[in-house]
N, C-alpha and C positions, 0 to 999 in steps of 0.2 A: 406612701400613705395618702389617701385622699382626702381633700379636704373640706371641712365642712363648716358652720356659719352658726352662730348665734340668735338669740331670740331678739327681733330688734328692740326692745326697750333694756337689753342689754347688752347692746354691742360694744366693743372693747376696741377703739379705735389704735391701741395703742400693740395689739397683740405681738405683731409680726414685726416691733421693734428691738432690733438685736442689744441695745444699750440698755434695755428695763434692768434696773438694779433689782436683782431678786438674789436673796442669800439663804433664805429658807422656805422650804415647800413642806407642808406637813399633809396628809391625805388619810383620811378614814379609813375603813379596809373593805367589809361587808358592803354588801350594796352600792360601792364609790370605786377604790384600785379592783375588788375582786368583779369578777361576772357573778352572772346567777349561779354557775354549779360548783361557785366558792375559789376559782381558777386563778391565780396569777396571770398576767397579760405575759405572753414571752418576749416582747420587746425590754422588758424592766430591767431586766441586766443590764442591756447598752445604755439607755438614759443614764441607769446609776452610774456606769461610767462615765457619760459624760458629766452629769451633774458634778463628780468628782473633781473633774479637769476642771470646770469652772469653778469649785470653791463654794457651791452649794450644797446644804445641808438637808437630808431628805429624811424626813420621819413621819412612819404608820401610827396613826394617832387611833384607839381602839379600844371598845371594852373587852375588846382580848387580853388574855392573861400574857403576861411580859416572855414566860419561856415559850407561849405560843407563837408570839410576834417572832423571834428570836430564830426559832426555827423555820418559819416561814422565809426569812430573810439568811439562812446558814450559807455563807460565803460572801456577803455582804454586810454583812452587818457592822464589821470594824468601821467608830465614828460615827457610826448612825444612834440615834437616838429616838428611843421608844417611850412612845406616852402610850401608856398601857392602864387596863383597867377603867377607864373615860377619864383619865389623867391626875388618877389617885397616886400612880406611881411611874416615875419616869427614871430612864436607864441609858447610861453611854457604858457601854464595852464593861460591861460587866456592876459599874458602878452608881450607885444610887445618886441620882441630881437631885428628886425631890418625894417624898409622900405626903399624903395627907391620913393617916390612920384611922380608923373609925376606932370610938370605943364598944370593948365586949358586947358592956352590959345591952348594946344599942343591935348590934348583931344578933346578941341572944335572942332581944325581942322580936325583931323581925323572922329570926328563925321558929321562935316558938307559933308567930302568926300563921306562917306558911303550914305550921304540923295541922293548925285550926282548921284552915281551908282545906287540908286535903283528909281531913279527918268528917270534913263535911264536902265530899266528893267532889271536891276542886281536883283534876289533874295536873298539880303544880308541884314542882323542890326547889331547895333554894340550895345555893353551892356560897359558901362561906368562903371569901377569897382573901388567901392571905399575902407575904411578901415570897414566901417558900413554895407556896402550893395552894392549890385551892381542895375542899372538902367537900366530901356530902352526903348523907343517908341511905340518900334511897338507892336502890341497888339494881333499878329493872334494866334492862339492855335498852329497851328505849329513851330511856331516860337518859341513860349513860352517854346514850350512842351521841345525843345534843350536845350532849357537857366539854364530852370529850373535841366537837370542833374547836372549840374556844379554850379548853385549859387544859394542857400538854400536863400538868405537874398537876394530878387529880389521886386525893385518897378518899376511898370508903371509912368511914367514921361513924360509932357506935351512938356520938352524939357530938353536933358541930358546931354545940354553943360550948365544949373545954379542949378544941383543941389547942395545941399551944403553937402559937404564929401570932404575929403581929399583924391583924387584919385590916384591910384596907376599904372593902366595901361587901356589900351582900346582893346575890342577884339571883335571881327566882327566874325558874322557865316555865311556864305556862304552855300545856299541850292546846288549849285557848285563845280566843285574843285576850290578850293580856290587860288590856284597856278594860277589860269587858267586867270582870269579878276581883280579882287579884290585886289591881292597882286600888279600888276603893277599899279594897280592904289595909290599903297600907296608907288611908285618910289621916293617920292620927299621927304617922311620922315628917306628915310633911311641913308644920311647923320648926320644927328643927332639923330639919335635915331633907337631903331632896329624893325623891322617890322619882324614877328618871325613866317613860319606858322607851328603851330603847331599839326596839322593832315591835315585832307586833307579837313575837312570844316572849321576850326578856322584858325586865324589870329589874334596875339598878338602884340601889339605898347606899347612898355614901352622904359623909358631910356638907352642909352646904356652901363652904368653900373650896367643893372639889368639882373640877371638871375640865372638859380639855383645852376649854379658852384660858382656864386659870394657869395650866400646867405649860401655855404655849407663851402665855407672856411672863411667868418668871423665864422662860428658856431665852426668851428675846431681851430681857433684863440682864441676864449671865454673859450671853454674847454678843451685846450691842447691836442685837438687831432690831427696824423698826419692823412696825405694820408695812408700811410705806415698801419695804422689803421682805414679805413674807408673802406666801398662798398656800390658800388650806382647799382643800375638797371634801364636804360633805354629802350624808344625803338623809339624814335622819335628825329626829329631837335631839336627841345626846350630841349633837356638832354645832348647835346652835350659839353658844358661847363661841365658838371658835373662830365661828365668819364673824365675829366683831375683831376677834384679835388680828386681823389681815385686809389689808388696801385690794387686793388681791382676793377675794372671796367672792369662791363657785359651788355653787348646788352645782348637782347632777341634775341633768334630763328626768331623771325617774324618781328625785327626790320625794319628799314630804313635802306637801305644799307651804305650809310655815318655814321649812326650811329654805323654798323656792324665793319665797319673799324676804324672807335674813339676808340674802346673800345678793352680792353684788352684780353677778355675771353667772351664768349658766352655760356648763360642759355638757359634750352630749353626755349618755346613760352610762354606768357602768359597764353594758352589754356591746357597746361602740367605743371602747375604750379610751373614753375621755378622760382619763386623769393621763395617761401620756399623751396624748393626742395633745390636749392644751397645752403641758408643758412643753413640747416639741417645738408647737408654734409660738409662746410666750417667748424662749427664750434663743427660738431660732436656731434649736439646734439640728447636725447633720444628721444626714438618714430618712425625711420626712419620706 
């Protein structure tokens, strides 16, 4: 694998040191572990083996839905833990570690928002996401065809302010920039709760004590891990909590510039395979 070099005002003199105590790597998915055409890197098997052998702990941190993450990772996954949904809900082998639930009546509202926009020719839906599955109206193939990268467990619902699940957050896709109509019209949620956009067609509403930094430092409170021992990779708003939770915290190459400046050190792009690429060289393992 060849090697490549950092920005200098964030070089990492410490990379290529085999003794770095690191016990948890957590990495985003979209835009950061995946490429552009959504692809898994094929090296990720071996790492995850070795990461094993070492004793570290790797998890896809994502506003993807948990049986999405889940599948993506099918023969891996046993021990791994998933922070799912922008870390509304987190999962070890089956078992829930943590939620943070929205209420209904709060989902309702954002749901009934989104009917407003697109009844005033916003091409936007929202998909209602629960602990089971996620929900949602509109029924076009285009619409579908988005929903469906992100939530594996998707019903069509007649209306997806009664279904019955315990919900966890609400997220609107915008055929738009989402920045652009969508997001100011969800101005009046964001006193109490956060309205999150998290690329440039999604828009996530969850509480605002939900997100991935929150879900990574109870995990690090559970298992004695510090920051000091942790690395995250982001590359968007919604990872921004998270480069505080780790000593160890890299934007991508291709981030968001906000997020360029959060973060501590800088991996190449998701398209150069920098989230193993860095790990490889942090922790010195075989195969480079």
């Amino acid at each position: 694998m060849p090697a490549f070099s950092y920005e200098p005002d964030l070089t990492v003199p410490a990379l290529a040191n085999p003794r770095a105590d690191i016990r948890l790597i957590v990495t985003d998915m979209d835009g950061t572990l995946l490429d552009d055409a959504g692809e898994v890197p094929r090296e990720l098997g071996r790492v995850l083996a070795r990461l094993r052998q070492r004793g570290v702990l790797f998890s896809p941190a994502s506003g993807r839905q948990y049986a999405t993450l889940a599948h993506q990772f099918a023969g891996a996954e046993n021990g791994m833990v998933f922070i799912a949904e922008n870390g509304t809900y987190v999962v070890r082998d089956g078992v829930e570690l943590s939620s943070d639930p929205l209420d209904p009546a709060v989902a309702a509202r954002v749901a009934k928002t989104v009917r407003q926009l697109a009844d005033d020719g916003v091409d936007v839906g929202a998909v209602v996401c629960g602990k089971r599955s996620a929900y949602v109206e509109r029924t076009d193939e285009p619409f579908l065809a988005e929903v469906r990268k992100y939530y594996t467990q998707l019903q069509i619902v007649a209306n997806v302010t009664a279904v019955e699940d315990e919900i966890i957050k609400v997220a609107l896709f915008d055929f738009g920039p989402a920045a652009r109509i969508t997001a100011p019209a969800l101005e009046s949620f964001t006193a109490t709760h956060q309205v999150v956009v998290s690329s440039e067609h999604w828009i996530d509403v969850m509480n605002l004590t939900a997100n991935k930094g929150a879900a990574i430092g109870r995990l690090q409170r559970d298992l004695g891990i510090t920051p000091a021992q942790t690395v995250v990779f982001g590359d968007y708003l919604n990872d921004l909590e998270m480069l505080d939770a780790a000593e160890w915290a890299f934007a991508m190459a291709n981030a968001h510039p906000d997020v360029i400046r959060r973060a501590r050190y800088l991996a190449p792009s998701n398209n150069e395979n920098g989230v193993l690429r860095t790990i490889t060289r942090l922790l010195s393992l075989p195969g480079e």
